[in-house]
KELOGU-238183 format. One record per atom (N, C-alpha, C): residue number from 1; residue in three letters; atom name; y, z, x. Coordinates in Angstrom, 3 decimals. Example, Ala and Ser with C-alpha at 12.3 -4.5 7.8 and 13.67 -1.06 7.14 Angstrom:
KELOGU-238183
+-----+-----+----+----------+----------+----------+
:   i :  aa : at :       yy :       zz :       xx :
+-----+-----+----+----------+----------+----------+
:   1 : ALA :  N :   -5.690 :    7.800 :   13.190 :
:   1 : ALA : CA :   -4.500 :    7.800 :   12.300 :
:   1 : ALA :  C :   -3.300 :    7.800 :   13.200 :
:   2 : SER :  N :   -2.250 :    7.080 :   12.850 :
:   2 : SER : CA :   -1.060 :    7.140 :   13.670 :
:   2 : SER :  C :    0.030 :    7.870 :   12.900 :
+-----+-----+----+----------+----------+----------+
//
This chain:
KELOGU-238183
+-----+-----+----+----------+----------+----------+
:   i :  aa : at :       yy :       zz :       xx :
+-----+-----+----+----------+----------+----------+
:   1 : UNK :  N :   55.794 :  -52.911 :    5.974 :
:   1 : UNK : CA :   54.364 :  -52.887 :    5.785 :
:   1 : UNK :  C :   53.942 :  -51.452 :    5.469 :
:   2 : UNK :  N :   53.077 :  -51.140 :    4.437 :
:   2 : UNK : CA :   53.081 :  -49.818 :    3.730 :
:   2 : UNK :  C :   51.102 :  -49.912 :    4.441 :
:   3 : UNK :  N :   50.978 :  -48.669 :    4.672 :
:   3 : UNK : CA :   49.862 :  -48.458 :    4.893 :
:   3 : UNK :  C :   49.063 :  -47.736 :    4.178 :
:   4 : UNK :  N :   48.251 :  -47.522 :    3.106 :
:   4 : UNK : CA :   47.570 :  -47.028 :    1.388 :
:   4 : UNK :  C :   46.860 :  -46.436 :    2.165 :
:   5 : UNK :  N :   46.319 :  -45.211 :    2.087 :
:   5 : UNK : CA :   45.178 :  -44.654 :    2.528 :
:   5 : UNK :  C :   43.862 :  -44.995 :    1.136 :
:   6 : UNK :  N :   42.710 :  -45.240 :    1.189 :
:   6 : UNK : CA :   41.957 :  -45.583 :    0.151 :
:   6 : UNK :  C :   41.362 :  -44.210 :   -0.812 :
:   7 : UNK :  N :   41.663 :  -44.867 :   -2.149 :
:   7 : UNK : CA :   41.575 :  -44.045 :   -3.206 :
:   7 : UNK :  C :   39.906 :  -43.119 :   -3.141 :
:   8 : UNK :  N :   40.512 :  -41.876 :   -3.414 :
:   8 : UNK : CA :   39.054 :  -40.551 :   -2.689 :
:   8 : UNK :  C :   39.051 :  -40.052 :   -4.423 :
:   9 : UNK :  N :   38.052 :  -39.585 :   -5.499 :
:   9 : UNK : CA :   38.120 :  -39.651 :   -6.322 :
:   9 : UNK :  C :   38.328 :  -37.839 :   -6.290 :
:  10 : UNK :  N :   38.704 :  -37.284 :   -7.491 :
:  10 : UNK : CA :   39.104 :  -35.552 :   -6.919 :
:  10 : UNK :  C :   37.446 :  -35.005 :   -7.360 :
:  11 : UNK :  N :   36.858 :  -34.213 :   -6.917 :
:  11 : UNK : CA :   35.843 :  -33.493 :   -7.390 :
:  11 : UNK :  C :   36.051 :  -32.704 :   -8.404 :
:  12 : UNK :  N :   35.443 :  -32.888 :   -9.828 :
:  12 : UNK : CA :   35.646 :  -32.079 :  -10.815 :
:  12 : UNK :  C :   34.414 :  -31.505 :  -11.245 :
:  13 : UNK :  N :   34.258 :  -29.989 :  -11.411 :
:  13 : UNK : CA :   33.414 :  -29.397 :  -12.110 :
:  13 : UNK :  C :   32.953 :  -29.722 :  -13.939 :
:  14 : UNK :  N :   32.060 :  -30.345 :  -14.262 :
:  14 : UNK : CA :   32.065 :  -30.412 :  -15.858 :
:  14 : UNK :  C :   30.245 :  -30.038 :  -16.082 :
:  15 : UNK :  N :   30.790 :  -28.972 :  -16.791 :
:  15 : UNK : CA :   29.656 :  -28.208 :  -17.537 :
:  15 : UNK :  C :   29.189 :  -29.065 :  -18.854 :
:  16 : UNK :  N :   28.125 :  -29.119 :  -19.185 :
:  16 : UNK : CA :   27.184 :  -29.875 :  -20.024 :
:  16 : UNK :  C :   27.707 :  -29.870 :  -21.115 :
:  17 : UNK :  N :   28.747 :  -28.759 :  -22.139 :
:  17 : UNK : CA :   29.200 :  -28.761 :  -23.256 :
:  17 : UNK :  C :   30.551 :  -29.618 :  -22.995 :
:  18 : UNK :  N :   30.912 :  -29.728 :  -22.169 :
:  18 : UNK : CA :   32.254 :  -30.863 :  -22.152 :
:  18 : UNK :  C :   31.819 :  -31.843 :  -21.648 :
:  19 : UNK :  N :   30.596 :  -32.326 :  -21.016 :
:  19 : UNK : CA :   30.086 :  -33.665 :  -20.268 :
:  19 : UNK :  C :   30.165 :  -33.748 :  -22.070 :
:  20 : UNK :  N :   29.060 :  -33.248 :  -22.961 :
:  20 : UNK : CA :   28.836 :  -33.296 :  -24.224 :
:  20 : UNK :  C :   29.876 :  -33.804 :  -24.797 :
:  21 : UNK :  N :   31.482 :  -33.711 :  -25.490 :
:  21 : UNK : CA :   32.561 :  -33.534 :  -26.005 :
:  21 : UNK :  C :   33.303 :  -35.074 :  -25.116 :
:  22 : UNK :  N :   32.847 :  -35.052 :  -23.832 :
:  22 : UNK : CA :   33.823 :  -36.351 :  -23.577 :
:  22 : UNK :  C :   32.954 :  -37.320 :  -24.081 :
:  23 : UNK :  N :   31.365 :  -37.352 :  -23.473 :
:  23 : UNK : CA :   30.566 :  -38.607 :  -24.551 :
:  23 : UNK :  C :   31.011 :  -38.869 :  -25.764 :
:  24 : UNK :  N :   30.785 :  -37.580 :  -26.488 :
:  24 : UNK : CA :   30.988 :  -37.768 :  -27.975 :
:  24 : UNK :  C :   32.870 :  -38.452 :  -28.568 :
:  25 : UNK :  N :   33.617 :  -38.233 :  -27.784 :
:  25 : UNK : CA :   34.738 :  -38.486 :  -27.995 :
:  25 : UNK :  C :   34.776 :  -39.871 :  -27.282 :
:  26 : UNK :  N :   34.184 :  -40.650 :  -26.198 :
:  26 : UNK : CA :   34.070 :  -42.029 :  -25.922 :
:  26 : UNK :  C :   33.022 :  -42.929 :  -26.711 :
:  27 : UNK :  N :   32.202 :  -42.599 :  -27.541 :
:  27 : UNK : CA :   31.947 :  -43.065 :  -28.613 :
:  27 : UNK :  C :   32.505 :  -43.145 :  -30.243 :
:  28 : UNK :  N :   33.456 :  -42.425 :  -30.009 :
:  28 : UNK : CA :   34.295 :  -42.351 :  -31.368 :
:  28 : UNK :  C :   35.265 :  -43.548 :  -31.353 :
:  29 : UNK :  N :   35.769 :  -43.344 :  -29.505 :
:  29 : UNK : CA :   36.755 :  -44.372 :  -29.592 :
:  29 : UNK :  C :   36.309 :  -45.507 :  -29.269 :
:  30 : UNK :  N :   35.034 :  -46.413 :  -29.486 :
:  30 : UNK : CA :   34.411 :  -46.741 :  -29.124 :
:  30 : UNK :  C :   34.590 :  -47.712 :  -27.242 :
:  31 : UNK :  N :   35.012 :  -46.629 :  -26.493 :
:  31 : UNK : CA :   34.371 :  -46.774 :  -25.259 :
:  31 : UNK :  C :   32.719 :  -46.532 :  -24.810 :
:  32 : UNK :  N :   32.348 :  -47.756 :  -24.365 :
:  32 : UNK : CA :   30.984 :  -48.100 :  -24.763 :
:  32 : UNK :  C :   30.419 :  -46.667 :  -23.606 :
:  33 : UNK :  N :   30.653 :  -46.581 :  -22.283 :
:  33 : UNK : CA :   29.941 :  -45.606 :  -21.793 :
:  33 : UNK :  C :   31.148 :  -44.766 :  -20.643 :
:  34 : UNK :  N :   30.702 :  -43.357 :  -20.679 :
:  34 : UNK : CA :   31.483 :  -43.242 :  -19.860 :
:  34 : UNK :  C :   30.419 :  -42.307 :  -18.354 :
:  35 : UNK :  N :   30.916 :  -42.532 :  -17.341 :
:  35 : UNK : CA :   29.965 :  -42.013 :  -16.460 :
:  35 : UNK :  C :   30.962 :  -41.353 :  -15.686 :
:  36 : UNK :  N :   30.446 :  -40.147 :  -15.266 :
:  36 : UNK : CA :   31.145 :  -39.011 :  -14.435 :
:  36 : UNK :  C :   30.896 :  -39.655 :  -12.858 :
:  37 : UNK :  N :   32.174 :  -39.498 :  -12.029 :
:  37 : UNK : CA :   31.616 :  -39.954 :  -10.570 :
:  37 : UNK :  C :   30.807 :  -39.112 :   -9.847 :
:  38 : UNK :  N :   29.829 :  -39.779 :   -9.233 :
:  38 : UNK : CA :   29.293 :  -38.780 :   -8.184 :
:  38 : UNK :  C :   29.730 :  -38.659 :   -6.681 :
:  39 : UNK :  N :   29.773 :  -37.612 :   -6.385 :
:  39 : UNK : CA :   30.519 :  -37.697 :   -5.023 :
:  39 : UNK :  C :   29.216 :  -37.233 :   -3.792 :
:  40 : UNK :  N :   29.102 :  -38.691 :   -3.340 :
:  40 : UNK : CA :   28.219 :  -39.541 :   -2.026 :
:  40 : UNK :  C :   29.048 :  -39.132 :   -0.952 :
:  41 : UNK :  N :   28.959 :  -37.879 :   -0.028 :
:  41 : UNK : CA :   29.144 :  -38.153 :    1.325 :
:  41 : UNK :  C :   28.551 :  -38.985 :    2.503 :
:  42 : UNK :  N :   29.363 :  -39.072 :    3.364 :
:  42 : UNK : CA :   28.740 :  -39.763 :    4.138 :
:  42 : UNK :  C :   28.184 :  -38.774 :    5.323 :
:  43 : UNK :  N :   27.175 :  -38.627 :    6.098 :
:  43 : UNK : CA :   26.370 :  -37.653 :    7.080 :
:  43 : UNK :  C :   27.524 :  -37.773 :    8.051 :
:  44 : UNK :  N :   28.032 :  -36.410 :    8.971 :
:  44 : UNK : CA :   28.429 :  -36.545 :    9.869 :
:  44 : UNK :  C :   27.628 :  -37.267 :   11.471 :
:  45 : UNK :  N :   28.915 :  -38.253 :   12.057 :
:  45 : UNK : CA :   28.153 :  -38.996 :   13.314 :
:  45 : UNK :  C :   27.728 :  -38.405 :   14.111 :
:  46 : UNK :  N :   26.275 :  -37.735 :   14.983 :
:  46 : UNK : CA :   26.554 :  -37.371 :   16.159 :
:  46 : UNK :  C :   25.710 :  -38.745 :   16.924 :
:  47 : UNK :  N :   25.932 :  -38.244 :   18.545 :
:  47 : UNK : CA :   25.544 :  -39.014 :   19.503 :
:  47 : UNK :  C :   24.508 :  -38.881 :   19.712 :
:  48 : UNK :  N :   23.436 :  -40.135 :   19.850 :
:  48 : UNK : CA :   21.909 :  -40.031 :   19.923 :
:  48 : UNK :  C :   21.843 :  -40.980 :   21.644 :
:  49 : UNK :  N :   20.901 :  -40.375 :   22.391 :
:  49 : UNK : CA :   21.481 :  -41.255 :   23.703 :
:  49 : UNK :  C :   19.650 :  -41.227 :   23.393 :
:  50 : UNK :  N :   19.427 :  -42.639 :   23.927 :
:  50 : UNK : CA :   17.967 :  -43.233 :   24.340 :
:  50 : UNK :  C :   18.197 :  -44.216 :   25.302 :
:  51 : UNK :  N :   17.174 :  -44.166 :   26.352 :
:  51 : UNK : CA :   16.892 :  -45.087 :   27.445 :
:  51 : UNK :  C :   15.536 :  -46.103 :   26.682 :
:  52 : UNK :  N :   16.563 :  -47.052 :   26.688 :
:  52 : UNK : CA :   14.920 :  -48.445 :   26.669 :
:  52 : UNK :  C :   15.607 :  -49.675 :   27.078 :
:  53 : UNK :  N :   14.040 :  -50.236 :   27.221 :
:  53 : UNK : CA :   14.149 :  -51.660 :   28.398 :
:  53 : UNK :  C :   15.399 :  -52.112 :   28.363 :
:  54 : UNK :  N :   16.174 :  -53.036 :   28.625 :
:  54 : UNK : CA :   16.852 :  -53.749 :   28.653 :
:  54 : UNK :  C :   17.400 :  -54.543 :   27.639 :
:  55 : UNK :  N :   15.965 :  -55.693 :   27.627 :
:  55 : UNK : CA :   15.216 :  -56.761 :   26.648 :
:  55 : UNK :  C :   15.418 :  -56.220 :   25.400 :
:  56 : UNK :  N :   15.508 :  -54.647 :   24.741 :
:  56 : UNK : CA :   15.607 :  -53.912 :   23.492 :
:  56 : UNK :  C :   16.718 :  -54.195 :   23.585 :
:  57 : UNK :  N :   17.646 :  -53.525 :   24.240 :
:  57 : UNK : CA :   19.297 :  -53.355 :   23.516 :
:  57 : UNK :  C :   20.134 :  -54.855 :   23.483 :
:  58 : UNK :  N :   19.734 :  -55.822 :   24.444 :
:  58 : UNK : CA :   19.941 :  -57.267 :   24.471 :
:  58 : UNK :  C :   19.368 :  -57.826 :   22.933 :
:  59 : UNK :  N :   17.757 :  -57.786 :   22.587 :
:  59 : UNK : CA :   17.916 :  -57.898 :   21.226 :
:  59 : UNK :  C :   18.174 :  -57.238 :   20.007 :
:  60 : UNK :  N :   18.519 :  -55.847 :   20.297 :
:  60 : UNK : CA :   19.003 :  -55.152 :   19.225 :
:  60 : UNK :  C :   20.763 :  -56.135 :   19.190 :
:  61 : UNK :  N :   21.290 :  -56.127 :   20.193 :
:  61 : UNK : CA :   22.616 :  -57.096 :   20.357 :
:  61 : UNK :  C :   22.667 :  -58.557 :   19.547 :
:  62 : UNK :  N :   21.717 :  -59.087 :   19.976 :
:  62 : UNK : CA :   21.741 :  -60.432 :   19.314 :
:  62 : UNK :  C :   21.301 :  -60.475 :   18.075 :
:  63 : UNK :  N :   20.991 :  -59.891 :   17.413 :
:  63 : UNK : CA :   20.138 :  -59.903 :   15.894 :
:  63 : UNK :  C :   21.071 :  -58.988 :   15.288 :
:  64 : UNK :  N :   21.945 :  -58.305 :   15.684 :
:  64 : UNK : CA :   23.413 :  -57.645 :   15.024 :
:  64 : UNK :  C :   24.447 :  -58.749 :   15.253 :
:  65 : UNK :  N :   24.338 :  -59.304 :   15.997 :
:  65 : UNK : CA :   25.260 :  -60.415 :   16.316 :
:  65 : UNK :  C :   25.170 :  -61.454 :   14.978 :
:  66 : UNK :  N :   24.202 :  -61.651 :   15.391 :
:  66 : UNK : CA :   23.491 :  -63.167 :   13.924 :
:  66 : UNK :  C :   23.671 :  -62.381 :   12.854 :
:  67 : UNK :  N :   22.964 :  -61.596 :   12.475 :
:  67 : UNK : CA :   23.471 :  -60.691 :   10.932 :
:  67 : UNK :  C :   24.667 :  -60.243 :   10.497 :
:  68 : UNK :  N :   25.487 :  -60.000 :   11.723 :
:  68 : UNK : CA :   26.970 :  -59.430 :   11.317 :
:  68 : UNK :  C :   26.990 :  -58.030 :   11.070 :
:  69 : UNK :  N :   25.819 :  -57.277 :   11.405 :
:  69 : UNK : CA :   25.967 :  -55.732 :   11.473 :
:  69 : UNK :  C :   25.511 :  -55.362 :   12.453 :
:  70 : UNK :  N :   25.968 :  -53.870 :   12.456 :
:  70 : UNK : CA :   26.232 :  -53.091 :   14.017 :
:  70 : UNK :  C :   24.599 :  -52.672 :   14.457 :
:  71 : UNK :  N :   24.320 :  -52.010 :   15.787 :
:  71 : UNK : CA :   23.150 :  -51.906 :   16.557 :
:  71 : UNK :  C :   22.614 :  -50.700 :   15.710 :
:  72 : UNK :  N :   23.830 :  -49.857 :   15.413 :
:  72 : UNK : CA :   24.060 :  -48.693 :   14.747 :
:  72 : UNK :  C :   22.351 :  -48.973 :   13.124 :
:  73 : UNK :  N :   23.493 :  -49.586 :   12.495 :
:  73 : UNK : CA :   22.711 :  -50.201 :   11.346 :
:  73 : UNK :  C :   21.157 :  -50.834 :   11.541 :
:  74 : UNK :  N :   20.955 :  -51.156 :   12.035 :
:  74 : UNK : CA :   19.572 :  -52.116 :   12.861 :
:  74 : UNK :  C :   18.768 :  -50.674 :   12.773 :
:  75 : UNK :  N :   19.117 :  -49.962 :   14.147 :
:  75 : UNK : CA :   18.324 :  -48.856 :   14.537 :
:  75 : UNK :  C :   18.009 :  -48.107 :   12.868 :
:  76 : UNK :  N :   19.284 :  -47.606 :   12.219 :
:  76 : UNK : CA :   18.924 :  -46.778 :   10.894 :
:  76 : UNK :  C :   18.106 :  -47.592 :    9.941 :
:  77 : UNK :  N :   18.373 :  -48.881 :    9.554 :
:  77 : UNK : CA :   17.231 :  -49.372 :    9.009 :
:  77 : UNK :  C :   15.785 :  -49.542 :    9.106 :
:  78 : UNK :  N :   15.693 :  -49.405 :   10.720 :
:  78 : UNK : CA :   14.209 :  -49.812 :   11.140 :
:  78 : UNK :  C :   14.019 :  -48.330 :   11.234 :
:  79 : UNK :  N :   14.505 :  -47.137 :   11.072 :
:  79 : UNK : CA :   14.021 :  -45.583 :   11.281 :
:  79 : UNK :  C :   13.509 :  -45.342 :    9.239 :
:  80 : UNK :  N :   14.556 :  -46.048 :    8.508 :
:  80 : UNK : CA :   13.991 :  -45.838 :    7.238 :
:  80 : UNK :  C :   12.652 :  -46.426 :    6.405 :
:  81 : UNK :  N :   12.551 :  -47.813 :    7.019 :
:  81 : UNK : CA :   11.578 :  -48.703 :    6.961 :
:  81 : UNK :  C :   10.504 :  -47.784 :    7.407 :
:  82 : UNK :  N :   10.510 :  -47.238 :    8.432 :
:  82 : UNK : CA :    9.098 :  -47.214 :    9.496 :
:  82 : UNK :  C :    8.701 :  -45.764 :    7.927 :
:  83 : UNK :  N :    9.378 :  -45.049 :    7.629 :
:  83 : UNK : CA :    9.149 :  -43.625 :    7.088 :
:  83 : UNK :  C :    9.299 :  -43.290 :    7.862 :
:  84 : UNK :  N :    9.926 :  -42.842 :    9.421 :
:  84 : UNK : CA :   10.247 :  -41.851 :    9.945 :
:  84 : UNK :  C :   11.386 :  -40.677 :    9.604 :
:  85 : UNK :  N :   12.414 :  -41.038 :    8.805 :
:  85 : UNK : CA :   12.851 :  -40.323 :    8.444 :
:  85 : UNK :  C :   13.806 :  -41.554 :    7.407 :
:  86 : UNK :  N :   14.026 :  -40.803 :    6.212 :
:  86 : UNK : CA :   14.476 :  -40.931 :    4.735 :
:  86 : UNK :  C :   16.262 :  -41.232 :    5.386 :
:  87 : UNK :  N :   16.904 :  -42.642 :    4.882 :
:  87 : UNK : CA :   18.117 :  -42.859 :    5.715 :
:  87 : UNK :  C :   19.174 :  -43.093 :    3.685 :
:  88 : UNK :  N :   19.595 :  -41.996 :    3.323 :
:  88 : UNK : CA :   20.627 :  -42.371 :    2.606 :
:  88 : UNK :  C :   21.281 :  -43.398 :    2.162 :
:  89 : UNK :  N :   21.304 :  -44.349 :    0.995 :
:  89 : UNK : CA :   22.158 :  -45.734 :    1.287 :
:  89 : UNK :  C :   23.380 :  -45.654 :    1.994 :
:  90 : UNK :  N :   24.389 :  -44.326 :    1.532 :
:  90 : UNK : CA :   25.536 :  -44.191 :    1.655 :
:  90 : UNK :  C :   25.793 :  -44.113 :    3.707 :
:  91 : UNK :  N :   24.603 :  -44.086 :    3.760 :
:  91 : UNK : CA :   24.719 :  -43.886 :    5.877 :
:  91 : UNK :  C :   23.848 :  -45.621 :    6.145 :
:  92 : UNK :  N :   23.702 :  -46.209 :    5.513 :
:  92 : UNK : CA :   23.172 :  -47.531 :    5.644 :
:  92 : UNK :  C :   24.533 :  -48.528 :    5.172 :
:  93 : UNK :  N :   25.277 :  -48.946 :    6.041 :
:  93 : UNK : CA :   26.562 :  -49.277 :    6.209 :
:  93 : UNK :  C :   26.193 :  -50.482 :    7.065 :
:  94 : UNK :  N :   26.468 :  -52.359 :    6.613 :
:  94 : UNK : CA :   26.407 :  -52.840 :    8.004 :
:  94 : UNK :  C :   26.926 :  -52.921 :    9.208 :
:  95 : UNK :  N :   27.900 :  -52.950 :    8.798 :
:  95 : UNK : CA :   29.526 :  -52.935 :    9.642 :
:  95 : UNK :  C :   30.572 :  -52.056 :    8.943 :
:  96 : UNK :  N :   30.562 :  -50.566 :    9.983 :
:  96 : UNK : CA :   31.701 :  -49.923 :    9.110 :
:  96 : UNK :  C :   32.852 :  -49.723 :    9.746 :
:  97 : UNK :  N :   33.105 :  -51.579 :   10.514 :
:  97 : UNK : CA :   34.657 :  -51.328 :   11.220 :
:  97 : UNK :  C :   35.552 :  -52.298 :   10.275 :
:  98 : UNK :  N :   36.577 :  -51.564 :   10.040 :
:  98 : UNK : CA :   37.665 :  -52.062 :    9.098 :
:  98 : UNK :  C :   37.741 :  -53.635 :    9.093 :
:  99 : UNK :  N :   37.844 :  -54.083 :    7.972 :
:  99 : UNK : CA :   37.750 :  -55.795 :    8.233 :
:  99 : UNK :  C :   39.390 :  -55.699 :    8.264 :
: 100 : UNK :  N :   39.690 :  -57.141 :    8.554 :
: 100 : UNK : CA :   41.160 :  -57.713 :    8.622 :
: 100 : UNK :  C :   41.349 :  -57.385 :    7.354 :
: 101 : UNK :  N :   42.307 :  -56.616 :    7.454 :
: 101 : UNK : CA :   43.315 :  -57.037 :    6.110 :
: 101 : UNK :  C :   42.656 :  -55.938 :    4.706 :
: 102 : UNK :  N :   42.062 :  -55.461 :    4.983 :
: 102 : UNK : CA :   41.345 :  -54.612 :    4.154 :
: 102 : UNK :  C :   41.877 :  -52.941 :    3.924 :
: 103 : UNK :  N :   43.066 :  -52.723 :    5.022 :
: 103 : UNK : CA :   43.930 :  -51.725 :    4.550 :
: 103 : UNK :  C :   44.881 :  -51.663 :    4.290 :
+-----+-----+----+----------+----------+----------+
//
């Protein structure tokens, strides 16, 4: 059993006269578009500790339960929703524990 670590794309510098030169050369050959990757980190995790009722983290539990995403996710969605603070797609993850079989 081989274990793949998942493909990380390399960061490349390209200045506007060669972004220029690869377009123009993927339209010659007619490759319809070509798009440079952008590289999306993800925010480092820290630990946020809050005390509330009970009745909160019981239904923050069950409504991650039924949806299939974490308490984690719940809380960041309802912080982006409200406008309290601007939540990145790339940190809006439902579940970011490894599924079966997925490495």
């Amino acid at each position: 059993m081989s274990s793949k670590r998942a493909f990380e794309p390399i960061p490349v510098t390209i200045d506007e006269d060669e972004d220029r030169r690869v377009a123009d050369y993927a339209r010659r050959s007619g490759i319809p578009e070509v798009r440079r990757p952008v590289a999306v980190a993800q925010s480092a995790d820290v630990p946020l500790h809050v005390t509330v009722p009970d009745y909160v983290l019981k239904g923050l539990k069950v409504k991650a339960a039924q949806e299939g995403v974490s308490v984690r996710f719940l809380v960041l969605k309802a912080l982006n929703e409200s406008g309290a603070v601007s939540i990145p797609e790339v940190d809006l993850i439902g579940d970011r524990r490894a599924k079966k079989g997925s490495r």
